[in-house]
C-alpha positions in Angstrom: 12.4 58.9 -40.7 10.3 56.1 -42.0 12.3 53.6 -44.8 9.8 53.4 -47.6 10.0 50.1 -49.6 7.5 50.9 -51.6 7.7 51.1 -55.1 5.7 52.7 -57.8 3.7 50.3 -60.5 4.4 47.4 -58.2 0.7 46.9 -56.8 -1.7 44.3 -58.5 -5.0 46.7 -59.0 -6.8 44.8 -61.7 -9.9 44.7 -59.1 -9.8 48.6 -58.6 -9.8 48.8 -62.5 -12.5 46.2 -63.1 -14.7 48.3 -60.2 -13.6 51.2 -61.8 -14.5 50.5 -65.2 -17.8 48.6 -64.3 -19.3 51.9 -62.2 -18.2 54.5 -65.1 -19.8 52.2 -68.0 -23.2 51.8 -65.7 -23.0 55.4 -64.4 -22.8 55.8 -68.6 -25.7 53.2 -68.9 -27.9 55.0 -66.4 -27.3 58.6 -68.2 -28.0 57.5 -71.5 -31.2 55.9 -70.1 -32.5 59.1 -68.1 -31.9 61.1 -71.5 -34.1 58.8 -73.1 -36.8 59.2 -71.1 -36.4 63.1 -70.6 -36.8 63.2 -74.6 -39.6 60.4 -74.6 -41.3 62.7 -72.1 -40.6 65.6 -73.6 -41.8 64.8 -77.0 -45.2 63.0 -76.0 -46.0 65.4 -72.9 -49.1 67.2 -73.4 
């Protein structure tokens, strides 16, 4: 069998985490905004 030398917590993933956090707070960003304009439309639609 394969020797694993691997061990948990070890790996530096402060990239992953930036990416990570940078996608959720523009997918947030994004959502918020399309709300917006779904209540902007709503309310002035005529």
């Amino acid at each position: 069998m394969a020797e694993h030398d691997h061990k948990h917590g070890d790996m530096d993933i402060t990239t992953q985490e930036d990416t990570f956090n940078g996608f959720i707070r523009w997918s947030v960003r994004i959502a918020l905004f399309s709300i917006g304009v779904v209540i902007f439309l709503a309310l002035f639609a005529r």
